[in-house]
mmCIF file of the C-alpha atoms, coordinates in Angstrom:
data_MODEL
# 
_entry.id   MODEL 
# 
loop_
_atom_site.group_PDB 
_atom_site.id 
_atom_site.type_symbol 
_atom_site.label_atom_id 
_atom_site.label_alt_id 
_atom_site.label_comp_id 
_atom_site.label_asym_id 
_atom_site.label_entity_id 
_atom_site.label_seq_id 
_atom_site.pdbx_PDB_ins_code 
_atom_site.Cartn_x 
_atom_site.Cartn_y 
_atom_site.Cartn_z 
_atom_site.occupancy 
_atom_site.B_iso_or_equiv 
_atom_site.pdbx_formal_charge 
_atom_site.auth_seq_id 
_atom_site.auth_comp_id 
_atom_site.auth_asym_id 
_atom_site.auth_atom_id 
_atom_site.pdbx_PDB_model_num 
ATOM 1   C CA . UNK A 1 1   ? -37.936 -99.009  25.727 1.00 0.00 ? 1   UNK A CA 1 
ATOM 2   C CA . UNK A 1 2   ? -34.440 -100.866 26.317 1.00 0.00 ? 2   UNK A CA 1 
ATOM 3   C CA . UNK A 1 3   ? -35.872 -102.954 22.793 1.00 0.00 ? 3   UNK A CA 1 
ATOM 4   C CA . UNK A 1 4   ? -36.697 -99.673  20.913 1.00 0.00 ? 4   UNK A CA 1 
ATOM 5   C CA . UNK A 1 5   ? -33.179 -98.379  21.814 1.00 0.00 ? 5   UNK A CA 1 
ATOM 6   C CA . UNK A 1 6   ? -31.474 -100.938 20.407 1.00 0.00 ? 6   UNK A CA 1 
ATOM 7   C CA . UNK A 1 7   ? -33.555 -101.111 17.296 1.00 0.00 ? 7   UNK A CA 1 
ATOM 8   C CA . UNK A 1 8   ? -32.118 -96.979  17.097 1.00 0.00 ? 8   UNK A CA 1 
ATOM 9   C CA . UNK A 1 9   ? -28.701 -98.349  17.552 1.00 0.00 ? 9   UNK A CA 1 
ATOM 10  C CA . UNK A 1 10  ? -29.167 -101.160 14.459 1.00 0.00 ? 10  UNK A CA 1 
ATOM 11  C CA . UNK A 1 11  ? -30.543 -98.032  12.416 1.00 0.00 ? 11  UNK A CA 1 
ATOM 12  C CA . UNK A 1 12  ? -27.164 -95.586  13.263 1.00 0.00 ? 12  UNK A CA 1 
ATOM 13  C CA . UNK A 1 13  ? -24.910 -98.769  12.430 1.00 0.00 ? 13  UNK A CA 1 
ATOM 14  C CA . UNK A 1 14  ? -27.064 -99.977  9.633  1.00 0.00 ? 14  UNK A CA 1 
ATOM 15  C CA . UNK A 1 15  ? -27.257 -103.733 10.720 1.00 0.00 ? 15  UNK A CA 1 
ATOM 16  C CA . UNK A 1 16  ? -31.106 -103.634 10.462 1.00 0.00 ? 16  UNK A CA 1 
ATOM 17  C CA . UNK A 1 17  ? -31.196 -106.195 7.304  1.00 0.00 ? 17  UNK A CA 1 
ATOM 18  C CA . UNK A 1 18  ? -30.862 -103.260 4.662  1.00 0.00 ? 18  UNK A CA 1 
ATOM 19  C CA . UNK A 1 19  ? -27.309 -102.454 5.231  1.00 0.00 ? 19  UNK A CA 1 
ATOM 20  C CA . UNK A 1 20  ? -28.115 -98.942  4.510  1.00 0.00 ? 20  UNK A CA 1 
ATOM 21  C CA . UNK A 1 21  ? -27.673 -96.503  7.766  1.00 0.00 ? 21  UNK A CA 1 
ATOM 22  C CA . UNK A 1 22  ? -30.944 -94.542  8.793  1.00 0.00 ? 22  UNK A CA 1 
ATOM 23  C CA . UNK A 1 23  ? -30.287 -91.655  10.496 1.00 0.00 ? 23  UNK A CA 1 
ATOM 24  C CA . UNK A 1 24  ? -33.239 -90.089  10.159 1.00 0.00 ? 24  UNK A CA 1 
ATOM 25  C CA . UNK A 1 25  ? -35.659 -93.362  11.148 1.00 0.00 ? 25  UNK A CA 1 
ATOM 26  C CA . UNK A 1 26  ? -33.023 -93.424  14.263 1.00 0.00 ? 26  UNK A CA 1 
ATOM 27  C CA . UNK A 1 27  ? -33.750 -89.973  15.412 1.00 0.00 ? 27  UNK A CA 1 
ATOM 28  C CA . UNK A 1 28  ? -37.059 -90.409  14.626 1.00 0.00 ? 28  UNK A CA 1 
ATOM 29  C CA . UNK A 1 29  ? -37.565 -93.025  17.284 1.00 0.00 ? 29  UNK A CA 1 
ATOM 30  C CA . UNK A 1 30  ? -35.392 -91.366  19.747 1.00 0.00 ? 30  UNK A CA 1 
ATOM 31  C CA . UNK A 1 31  ? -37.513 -88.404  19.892 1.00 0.00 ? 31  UNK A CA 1 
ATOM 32  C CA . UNK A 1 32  ? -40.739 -90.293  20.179 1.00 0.00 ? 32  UNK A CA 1 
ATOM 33  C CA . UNK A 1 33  ? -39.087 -92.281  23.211 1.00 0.00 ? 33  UNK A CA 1 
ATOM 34  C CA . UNK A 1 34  ? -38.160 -89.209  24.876 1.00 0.00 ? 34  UNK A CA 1 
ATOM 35  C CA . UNK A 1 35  ? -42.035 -87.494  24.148 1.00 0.00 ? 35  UNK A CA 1 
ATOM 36  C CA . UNK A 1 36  ? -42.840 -90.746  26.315 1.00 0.00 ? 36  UNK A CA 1 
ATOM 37  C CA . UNK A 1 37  ? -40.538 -89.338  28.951 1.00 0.00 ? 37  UNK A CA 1 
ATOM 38  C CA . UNK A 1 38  ? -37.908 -92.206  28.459 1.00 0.00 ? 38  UNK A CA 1 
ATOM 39  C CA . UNK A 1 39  ? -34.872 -90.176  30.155 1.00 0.00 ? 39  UNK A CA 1 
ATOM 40  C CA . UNK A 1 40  ? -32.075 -92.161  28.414 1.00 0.00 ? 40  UNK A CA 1 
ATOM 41  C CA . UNK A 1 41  ? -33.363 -91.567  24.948 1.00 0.00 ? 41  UNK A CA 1 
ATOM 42  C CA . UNK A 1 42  ? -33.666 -88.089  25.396 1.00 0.00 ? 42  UNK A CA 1 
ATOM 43  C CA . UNK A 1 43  ? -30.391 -87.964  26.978 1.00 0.00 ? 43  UNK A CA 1 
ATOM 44  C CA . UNK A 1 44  ? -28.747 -90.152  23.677 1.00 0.00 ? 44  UNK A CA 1 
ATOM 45  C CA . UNK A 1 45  ? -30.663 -87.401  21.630 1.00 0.00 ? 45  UNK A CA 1 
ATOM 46  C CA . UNK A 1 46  ? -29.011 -84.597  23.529 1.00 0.00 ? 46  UNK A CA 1 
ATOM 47  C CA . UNK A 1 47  ? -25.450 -85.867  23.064 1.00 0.00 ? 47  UNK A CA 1 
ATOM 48  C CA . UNK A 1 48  ? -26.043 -86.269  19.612 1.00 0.00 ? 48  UNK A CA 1 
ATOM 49  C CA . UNK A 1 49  ? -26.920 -82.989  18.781 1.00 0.00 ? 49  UNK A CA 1 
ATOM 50  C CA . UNK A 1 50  ? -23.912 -81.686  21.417 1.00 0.00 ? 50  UNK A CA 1 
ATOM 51  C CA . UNK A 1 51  ? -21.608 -83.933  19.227 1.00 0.00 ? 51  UNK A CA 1 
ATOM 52  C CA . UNK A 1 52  ? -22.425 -84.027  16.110 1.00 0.00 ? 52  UNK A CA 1 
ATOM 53  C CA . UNK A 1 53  ? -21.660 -87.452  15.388 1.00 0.00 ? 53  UNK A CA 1 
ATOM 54  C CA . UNK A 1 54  ? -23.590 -90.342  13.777 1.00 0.00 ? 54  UNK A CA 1 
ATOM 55  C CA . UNK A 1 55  ? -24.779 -87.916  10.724 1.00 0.00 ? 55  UNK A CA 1 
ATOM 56  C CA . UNK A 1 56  ? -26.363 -86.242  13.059 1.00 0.00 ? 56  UNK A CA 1 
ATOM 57  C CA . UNK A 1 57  ? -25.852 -82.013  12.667 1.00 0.00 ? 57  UNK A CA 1 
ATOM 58  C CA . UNK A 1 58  ? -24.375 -80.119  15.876 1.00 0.00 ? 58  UNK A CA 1 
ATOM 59  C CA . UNK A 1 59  ? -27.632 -78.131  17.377 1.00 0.00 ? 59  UNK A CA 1 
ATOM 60  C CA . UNK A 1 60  ? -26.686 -76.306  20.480 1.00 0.00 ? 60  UNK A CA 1 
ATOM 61  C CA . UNK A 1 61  ? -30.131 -75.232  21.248 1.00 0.00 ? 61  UNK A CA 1 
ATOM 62  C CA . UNK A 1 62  ? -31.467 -78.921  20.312 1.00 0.00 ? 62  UNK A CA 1 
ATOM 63  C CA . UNK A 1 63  ? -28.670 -80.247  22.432 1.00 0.00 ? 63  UNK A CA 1 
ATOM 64  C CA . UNK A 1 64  ? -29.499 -78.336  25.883 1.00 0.00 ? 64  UNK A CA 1 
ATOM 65  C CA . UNK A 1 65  ? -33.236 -78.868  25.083 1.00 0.00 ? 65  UNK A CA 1 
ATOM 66  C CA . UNK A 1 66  ? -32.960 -82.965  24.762 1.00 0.00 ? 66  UNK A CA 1 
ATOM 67  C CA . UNK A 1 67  ? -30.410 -83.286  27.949 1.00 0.00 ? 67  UNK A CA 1 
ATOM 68  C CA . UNK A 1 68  ? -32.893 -80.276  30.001 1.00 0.00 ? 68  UNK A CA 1 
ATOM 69  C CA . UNK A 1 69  ? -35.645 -82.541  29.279 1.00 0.00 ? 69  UNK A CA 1 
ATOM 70  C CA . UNK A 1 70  ? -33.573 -85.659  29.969 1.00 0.00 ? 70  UNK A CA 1 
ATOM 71  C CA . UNK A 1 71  ? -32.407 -84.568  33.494 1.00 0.00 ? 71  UNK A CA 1 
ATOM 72  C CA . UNK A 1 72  ? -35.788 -83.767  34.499 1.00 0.00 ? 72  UNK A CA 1 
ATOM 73  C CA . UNK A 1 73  ? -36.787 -87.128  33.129 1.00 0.00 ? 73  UNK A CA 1 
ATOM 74  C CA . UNK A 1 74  ? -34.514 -88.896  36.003 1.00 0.00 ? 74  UNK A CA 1 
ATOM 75  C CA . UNK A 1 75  ? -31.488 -89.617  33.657 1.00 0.00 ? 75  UNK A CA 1 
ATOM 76  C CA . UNK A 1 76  ? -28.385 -89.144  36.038 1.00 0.00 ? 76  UNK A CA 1 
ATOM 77  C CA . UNK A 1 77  ? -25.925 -88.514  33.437 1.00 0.00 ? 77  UNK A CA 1 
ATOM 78  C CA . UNK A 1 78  ? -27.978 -85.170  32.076 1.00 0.00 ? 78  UNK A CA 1 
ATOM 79  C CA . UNK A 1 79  ? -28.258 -84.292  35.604 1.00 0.00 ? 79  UNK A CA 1 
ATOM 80  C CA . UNK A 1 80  ? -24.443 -84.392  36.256 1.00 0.00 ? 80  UNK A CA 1 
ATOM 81  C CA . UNK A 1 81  ? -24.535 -82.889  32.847 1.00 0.00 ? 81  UNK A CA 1 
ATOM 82  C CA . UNK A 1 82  ? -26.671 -80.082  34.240 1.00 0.00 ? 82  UNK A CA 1 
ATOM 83  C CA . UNK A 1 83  ? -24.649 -78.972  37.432 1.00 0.00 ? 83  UNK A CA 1 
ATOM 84  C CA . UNK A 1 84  ? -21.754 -78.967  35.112 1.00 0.00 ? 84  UNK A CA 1 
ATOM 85  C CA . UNK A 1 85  ? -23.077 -76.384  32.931 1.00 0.00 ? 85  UNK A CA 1 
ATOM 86  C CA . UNK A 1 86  ? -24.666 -74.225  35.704 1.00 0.00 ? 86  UNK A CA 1 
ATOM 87  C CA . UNK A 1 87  ? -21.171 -74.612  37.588 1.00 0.00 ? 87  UNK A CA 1 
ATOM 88  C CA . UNK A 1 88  ? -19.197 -73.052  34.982 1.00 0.00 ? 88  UNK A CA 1 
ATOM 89  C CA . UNK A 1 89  ? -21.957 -71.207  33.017 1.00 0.00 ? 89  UNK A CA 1 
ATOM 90  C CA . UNK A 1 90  ? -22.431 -71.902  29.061 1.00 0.00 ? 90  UNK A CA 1 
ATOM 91  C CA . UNK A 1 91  ? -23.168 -69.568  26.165 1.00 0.00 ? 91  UNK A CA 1 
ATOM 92  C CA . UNK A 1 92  ? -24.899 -72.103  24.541 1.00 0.00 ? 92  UNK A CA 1 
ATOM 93  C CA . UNK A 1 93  ? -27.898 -71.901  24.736 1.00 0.00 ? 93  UNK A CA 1 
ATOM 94  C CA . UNK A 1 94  ? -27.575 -68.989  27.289 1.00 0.00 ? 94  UNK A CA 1 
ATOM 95  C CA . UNK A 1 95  ? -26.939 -71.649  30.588 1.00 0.00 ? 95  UNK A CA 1 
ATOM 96  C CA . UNK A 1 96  ? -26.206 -68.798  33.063 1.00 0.00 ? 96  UNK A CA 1 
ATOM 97  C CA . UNK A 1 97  ? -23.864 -69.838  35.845 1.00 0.00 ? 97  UNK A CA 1 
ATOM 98  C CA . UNK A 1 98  ? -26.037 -70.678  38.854 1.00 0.00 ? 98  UNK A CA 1 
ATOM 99  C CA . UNK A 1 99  ? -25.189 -72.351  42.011 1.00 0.00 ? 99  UNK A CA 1 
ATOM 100 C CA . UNK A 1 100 ? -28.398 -73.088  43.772 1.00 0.00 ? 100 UNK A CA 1 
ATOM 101 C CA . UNK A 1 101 ? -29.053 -74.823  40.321 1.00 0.00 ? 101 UNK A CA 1 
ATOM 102 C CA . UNK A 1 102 ? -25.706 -76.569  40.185 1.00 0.00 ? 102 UNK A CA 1 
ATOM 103 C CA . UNK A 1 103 ? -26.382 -78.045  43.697 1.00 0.00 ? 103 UNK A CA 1 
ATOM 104 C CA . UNK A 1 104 ? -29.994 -79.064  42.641 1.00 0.00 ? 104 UNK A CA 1 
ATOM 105 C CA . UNK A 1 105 ? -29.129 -81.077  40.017 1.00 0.00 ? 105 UNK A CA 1 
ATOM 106 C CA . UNK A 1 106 ? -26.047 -82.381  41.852 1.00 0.00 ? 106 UNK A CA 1 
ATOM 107 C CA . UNK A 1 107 ? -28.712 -82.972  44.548 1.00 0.00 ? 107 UNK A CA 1 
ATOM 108 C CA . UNK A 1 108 ? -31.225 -85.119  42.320 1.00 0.00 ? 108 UNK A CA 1 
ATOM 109 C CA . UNK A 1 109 ? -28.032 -87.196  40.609 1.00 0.00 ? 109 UNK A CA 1 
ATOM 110 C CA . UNK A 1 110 ? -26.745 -88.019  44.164 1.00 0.00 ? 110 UNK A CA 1 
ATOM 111 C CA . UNK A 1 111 ? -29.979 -89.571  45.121 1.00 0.00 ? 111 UNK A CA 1 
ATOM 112 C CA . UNK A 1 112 ? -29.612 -92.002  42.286 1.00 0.00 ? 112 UNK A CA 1 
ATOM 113 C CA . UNK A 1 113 ? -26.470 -92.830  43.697 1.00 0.00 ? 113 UNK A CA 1 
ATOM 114 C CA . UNK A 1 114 ? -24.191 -91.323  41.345 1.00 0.00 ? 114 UNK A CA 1 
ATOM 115 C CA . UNK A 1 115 ? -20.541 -90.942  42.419 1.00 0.00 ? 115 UNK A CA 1 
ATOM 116 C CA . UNK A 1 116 ? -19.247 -88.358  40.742 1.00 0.00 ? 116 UNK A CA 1 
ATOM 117 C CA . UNK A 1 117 ? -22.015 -85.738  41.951 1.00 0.00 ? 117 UNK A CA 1 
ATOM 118 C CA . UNK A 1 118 ? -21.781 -87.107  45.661 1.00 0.00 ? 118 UNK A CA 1 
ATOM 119 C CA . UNK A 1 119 ? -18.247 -86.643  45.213 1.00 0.00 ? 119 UNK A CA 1 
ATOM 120 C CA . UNK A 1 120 ? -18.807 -82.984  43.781 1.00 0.00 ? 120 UNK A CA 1 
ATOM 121 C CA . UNK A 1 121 ? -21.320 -82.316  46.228 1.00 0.00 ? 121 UNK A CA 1 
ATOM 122 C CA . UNK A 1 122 ? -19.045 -83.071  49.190 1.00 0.00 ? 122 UNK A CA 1 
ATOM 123 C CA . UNK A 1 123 ? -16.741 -81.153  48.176 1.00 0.00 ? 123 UNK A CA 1 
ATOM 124 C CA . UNK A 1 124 ? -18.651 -78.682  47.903 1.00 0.00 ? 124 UNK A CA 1 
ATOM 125 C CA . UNK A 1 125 ? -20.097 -78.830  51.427 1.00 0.00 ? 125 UNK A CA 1 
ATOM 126 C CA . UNK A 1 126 ? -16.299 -79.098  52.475 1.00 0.00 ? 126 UNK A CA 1 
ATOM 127 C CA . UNK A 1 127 ? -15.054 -75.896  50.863 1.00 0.00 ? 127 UNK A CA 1 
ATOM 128 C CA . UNK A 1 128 ? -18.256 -74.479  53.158 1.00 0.00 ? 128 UNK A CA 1 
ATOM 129 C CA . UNK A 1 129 ? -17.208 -75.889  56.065 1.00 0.00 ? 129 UNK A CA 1 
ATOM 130 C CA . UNK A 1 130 ? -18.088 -72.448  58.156 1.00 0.00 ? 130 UNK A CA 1 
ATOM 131 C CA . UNK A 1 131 ? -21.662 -73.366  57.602 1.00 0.00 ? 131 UNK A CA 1 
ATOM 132 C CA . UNK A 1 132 ? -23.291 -74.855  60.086 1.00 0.00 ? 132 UNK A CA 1 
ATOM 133 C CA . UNK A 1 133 ? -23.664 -78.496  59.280 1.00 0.00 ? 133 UNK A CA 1 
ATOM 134 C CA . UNK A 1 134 ? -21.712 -78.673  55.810 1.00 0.00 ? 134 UNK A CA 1 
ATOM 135 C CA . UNK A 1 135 ? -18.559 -80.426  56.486 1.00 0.00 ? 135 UNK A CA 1 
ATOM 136 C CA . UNK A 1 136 ? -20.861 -83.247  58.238 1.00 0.00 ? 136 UNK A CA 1 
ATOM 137 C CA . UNK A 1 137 ? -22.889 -83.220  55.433 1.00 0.00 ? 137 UNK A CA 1 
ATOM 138 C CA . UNK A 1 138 ? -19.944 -83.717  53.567 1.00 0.00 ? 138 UNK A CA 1 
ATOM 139 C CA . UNK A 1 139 ? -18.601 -86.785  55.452 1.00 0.00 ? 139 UNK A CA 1 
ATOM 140 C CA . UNK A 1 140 ? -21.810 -88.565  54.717 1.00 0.00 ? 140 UNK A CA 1 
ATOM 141 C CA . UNK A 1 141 ? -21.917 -87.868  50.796 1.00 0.00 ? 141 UNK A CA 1 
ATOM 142 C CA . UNK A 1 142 ? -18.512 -89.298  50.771 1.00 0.00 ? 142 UNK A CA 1 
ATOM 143 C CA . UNK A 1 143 ? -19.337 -92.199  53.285 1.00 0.00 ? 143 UNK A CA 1 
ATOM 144 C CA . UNK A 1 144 ? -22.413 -93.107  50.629 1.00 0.00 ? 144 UNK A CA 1 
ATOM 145 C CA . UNK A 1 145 ? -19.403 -92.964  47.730 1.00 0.00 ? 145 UNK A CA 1 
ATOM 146 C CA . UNK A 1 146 ? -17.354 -94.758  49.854 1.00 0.00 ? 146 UNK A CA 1 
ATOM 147 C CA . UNK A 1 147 ? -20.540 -97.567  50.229 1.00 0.00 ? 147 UNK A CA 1 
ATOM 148 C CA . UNK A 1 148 ? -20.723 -97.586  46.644 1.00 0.00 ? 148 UNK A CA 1 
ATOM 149 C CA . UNK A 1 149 ? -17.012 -98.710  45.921 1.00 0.00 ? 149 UNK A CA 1 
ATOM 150 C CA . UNK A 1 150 ? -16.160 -95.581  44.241 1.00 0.00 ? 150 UNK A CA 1 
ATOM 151 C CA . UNK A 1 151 ? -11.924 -95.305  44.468 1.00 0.00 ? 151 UNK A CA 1 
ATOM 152 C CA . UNK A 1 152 ? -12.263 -91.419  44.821 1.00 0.00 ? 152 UNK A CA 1 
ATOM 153 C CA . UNK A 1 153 ? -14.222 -91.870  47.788 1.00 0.00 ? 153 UNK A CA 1 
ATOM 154 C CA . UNK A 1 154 ? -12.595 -94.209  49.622 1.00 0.00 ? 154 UNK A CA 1 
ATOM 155 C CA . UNK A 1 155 ? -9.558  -91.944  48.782 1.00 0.00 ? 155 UNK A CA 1 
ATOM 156 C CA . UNK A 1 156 ? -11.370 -89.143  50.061 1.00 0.00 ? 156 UNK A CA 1 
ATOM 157 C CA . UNK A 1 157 ? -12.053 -90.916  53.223 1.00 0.00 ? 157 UNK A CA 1 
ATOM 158 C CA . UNK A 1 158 ? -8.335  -91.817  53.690 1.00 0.00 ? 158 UNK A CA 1 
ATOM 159 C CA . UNK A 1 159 ? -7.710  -87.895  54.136 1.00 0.00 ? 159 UNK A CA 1 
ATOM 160 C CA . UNK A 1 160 ? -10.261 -87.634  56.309 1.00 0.00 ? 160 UNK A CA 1 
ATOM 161 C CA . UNK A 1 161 ? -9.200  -90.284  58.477 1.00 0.00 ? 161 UNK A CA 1 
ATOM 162 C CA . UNK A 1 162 ? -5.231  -88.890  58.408 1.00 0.00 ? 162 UNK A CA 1 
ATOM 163 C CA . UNK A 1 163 ? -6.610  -84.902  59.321 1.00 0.00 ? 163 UNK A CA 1 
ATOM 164 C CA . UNK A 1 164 ? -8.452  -85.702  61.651 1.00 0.00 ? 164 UNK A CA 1 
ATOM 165 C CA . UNK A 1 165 ? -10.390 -82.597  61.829 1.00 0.00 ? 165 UNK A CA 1 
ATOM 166 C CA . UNK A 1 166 ? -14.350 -83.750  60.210 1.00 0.00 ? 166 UNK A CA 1 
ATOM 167 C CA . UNK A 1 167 ? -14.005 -87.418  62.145 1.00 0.00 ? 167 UNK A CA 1 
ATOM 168 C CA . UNK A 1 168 ? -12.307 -88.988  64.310 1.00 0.00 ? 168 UNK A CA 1 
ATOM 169 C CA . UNK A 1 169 ? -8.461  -89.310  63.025 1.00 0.00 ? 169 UNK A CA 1 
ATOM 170 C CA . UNK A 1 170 ? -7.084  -93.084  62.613 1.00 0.00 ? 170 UNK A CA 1 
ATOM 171 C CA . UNK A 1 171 ? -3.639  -92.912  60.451 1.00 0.00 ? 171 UNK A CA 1 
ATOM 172 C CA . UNK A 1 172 ? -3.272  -96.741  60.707 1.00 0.00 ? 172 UNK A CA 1 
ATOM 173 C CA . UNK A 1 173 ? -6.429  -96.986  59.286 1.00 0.00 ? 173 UNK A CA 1 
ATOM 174 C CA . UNK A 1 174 ? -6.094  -94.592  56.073 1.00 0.00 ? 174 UNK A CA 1 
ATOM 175 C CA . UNK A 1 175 ? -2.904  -96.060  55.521 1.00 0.00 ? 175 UNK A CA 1 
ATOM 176 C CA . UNK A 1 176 ? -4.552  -99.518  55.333 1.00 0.00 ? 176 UNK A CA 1 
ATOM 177 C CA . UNK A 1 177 ? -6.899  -98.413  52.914 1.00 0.00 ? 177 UNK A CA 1 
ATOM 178 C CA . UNK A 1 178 ? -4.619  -96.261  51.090 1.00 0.00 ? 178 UNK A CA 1 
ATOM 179 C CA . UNK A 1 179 ? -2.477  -99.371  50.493 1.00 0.00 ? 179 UNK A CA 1 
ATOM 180 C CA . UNK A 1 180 ? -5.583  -101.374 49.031 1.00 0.00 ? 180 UNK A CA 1 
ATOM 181 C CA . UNK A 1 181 ? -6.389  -98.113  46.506 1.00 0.00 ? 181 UNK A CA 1 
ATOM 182 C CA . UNK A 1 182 ? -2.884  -98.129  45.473 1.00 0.00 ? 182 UNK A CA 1 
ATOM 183 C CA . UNK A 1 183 ? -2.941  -102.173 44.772 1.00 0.00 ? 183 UNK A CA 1 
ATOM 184 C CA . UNK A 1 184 ? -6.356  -101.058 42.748 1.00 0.00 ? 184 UNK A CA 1 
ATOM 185 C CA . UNK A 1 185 ? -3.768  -98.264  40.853 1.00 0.00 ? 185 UNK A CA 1 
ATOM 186 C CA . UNK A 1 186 ? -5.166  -95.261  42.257 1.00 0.00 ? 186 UNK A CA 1 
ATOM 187 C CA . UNK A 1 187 ? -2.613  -92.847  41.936 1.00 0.00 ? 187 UNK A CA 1 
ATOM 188 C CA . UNK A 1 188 ? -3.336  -90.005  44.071 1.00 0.00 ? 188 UNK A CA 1 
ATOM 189 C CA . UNK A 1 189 ? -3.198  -92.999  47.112 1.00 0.00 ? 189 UNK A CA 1 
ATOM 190 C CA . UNK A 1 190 ? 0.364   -94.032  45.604 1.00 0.00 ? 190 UNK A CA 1 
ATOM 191 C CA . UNK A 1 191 ? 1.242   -90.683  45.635 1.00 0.00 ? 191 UNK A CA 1 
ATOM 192 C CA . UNK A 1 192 ? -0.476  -89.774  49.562 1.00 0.00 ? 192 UNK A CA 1 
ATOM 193 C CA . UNK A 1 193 ? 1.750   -92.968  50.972 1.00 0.00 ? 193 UNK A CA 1 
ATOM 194 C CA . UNK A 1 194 ? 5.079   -91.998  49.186 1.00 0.00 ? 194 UNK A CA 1 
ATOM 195 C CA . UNK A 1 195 ? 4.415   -88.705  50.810 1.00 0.00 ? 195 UNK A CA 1 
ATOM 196 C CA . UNK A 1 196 ? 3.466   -90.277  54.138 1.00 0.00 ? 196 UNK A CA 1 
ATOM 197 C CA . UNK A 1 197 ? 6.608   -92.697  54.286 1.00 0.00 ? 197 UNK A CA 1 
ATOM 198 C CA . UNK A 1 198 ? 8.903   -89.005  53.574 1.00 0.00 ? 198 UNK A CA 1 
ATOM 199 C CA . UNK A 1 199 ? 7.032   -87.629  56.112 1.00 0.00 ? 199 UNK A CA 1 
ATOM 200 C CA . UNK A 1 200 ? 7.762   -90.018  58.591 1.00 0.00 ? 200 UNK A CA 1 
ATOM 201 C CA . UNK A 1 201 ? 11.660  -89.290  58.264 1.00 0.00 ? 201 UNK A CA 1 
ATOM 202 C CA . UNK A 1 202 ? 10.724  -85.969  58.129 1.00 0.00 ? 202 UNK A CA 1 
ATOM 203 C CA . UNK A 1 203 ? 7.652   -83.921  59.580 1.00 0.00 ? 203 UNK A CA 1 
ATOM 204 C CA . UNK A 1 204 ? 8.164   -81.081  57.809 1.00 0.00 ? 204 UNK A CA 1 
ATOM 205 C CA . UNK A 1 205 ? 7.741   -82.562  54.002 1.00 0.00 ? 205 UNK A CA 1 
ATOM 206 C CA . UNK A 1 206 ? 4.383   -81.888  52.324 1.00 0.00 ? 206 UNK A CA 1 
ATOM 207 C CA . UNK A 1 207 ? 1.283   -82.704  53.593 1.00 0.00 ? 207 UNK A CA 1 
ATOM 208 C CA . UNK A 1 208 ? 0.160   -86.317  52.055 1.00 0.00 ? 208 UNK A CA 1 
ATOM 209 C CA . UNK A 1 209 ? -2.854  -84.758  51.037 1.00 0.00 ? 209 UNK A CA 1 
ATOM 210 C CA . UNK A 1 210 ? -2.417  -81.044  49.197 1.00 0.00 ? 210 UNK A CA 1 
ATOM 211 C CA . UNK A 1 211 ? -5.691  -79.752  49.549 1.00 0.00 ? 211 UNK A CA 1 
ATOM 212 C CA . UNK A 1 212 ? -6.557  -78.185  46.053 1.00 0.00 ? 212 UNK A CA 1 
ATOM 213 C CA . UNK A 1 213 ? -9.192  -75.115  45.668 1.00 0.00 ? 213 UNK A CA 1 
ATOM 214 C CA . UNK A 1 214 ? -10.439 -76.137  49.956 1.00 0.00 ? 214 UNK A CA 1 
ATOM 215 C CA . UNK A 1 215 ? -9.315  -77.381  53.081 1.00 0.00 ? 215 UNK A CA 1 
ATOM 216 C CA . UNK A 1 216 ? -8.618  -80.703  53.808 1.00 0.00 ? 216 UNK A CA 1 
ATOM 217 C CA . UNK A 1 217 ? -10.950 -81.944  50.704 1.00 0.00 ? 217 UNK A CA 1 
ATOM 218 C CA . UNK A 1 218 ? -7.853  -85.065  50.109 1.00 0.00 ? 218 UNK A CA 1 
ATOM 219 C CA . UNK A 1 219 ? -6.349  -82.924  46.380 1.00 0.00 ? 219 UNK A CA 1 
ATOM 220 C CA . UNK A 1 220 ? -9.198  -83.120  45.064 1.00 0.00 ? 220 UNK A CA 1 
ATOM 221 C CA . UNK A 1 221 ? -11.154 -79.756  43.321 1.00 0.00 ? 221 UNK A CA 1 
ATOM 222 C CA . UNK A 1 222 ? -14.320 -78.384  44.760 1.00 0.00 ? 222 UNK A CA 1 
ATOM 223 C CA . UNK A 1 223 ? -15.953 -77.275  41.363 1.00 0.00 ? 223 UNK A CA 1 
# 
């Protein structure tokens, strides 16, 4: 398959030999890879159609249908893709808004290890945090972020350390790793120790980390 989807990519760029671009012979083979249940092919056919691009004519209906199929086929980004769409809810193709779907997808894309939906998805425990067992389940998406590398996370987890109120609270220790975000240029940990260093001259500045749309969820939005 990884062959076949480069031999698509010569055909959209028309580098096969001919020099002539083949849109048609391209989306040709990308359909047939993603009848096979290749997830990435029918996930490169969705976002074509979404798009537009490549020659290819914008199809809503043959968008949603490609990346639908995709996600089920085990391709993380239409999965992300998915939860997106039933977060906010989509006319096209008539996506209704639907959490129990959003958090199934965000679910399936999380156990592939994707950071963004563990991210989203503890968040989303957090801003639930009256239900019994959320905001722990929360702490351990973002730990498994956090295990991944992903800066967000390990931002995430700095606010978490500095509350206090989810696990056990060790400011010395967020501001370490705030410090090595910051060298890495994330700027919401640049921000969270300027705030930190006015709010040791004064307690009453700002809290370093404005919780946005929850509590205590480090600035970041629930979705």
């Amino acid at each position: 398959a990884p062959a076949n989807r480069k031999l698509v990519e010569l055909f959209f760029s028309g580098t096969t030999g001919t020099g002539v671009r083949d849109v048609t012979h391209a989306l040709q083979m990308l359909k047939e890879l993603a009848e096979k249940g290749d997830g990435s092919s029918a996930y490169a056919l969705g976002r074509l159609y979404l798009s537009g691009d490549n020659g290819v004519p914008q199809d809503d209906e043959k968008a949603v249908t490609h990346l639908r199929q995709a996600a089920e086929n085990g391709s993380v980004n239409a999965q992300y893709w998915m939860a997106q769409c039933h977060r906010d809810g989509t006319v096209m193709a008539g996506i209704p808004k639907d959490e129990e779907k959003m958090v199934e997808w965000l679910q399936k894309a999380s156990e592939q290890g994707f950071c963004p939906a563990l991210m989203q998805l503890s968040l989303y425990c957090f801003a639930r945090e009256d239900v019994p067992g959320y905001a722990q389940r929360g702490v351990k998406l973002v730990q498994a972020a956090m295990m991944l590398g992903d800066p967000d996370a390990i931002y995430q987890w700095c606010a978490l350390l500095y509350d206090g109120t989810w696990v056990s609270r060790d400011r010395p220790e967020a501001q370490r790793l705030l410090q090595i975000c910051a060298r890495r240029r994330h700027y919401g940990a640049k921000a969270a120790l300027e705030r930190i260093a006015k709010q040791e001259e004064d307690p009453f500045v700002e809290d370093p980390f404005p919780p946005k749309g929850c509590t205590r969820c480090g600035g970041l939005s629930t979705g």
